[in-house]
C-alpha positions as CSV (number, residue, x, y, z in Angstrom):
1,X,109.1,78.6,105.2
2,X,111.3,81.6,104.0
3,X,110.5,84.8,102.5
4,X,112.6,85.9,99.7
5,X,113.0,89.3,97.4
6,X,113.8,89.3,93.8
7,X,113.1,91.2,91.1
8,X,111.1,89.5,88.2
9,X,110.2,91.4,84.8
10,X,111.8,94.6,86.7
11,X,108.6,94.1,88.9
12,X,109.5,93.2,92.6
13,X,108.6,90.2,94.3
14,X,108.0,88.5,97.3
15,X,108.5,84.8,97.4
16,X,107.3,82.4,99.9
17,X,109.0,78.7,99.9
18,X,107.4,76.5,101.8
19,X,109.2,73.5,101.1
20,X,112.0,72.5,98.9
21,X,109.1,72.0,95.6
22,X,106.7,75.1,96.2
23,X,106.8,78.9,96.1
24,X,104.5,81.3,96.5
25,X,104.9,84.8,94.1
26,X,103.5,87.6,96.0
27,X,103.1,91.1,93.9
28,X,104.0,94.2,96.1
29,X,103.2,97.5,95.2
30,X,105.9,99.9,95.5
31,X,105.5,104.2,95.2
32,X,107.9,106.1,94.3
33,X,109.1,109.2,96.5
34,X,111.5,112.2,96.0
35,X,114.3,112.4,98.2
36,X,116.7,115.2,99.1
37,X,119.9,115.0,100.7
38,X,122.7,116.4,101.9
39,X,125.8,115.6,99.3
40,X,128.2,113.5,101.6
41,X,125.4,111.5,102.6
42,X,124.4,111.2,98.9
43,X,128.2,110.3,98.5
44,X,127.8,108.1,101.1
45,X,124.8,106.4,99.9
46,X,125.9,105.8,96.7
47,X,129.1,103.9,97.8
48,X,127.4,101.8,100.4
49,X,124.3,100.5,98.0
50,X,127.3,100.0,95.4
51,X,128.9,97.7,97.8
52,X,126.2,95.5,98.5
53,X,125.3,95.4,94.7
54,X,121.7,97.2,94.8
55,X,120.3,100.5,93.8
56,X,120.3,103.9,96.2
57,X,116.3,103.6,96.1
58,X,116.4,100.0,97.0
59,X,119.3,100.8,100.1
60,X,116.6,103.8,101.2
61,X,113.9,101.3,101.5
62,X,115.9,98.5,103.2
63,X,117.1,100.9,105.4
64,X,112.9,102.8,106.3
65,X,111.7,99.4,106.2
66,X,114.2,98.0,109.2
67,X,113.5,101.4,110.8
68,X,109.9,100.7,110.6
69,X,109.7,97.1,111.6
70,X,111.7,98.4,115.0
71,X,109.8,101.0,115.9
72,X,106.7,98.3,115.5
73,X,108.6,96.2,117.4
74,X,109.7,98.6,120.2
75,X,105.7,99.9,119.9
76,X,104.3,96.0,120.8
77,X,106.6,95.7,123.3
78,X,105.9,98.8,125.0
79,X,102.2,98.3,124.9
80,X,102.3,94.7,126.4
81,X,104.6,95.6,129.0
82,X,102.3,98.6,130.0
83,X,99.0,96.1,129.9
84,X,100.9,93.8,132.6
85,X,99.6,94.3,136.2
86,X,102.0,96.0,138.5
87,X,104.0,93.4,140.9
88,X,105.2,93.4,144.5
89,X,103.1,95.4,146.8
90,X,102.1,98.4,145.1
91,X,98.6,100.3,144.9
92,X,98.3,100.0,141.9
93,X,100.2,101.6,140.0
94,X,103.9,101.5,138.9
95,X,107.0,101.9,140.8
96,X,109.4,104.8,140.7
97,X,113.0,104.1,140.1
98,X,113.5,104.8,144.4
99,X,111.1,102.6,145.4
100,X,111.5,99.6,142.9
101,X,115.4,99.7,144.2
102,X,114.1,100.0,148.4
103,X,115.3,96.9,149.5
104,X,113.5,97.3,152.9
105,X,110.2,97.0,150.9
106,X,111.1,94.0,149.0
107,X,110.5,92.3,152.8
């Protein structure tokens, strides 16, 4: 399976292929925002969405959308780390940076 965007009718798209003779269309709904920025990142951000051939709005969005997916990431991780039980022979709760690195206690 691989997920794919495109544009179709100037309406974006998400396609699913699940094999090499069937996709799946899926309509997402988009909003628009205002944004304000400072004039050489403007500059800036106009050049680079030139580059890789796509709009400013659609560089902006790429850009939230992987800042968004790792945060979500980094959030997940943090919260199944935390739900772990602590190791070695503590009471309970987790070591400080001193004690995880006493080797005398690792004994």
């Amino acid at each position: 399976m691989k997920w794919t965007n495109k544009t179709r009718h100037d309406i974006p798209h998400l396609f699913l292929t699940l094999d090499s003779c069937s996709t799946v269309s899926v309509l997402r709904r988009l909003r628009n925002v205002t944004v304000t920025l400072e004039e050489d990142v403007a500059r800036w951000a106009r050049i680079e969405a030139a580059r890789q051939d796509t709009s400013v709005s659609r560089l902006l969005g790429e850009l939230l959308k992987e800042r968004m997916m790792a945060q979500n990431n980094y959030d997940r991780a943090m919260r199944r780390s935390l739900g772990r039980k602590p190791f070695l022979r503590s009471d309970g709760r987790y070591l400080g940076r001193d004690e995880a690195h006493d080797r005398a206690r690792l004994r």
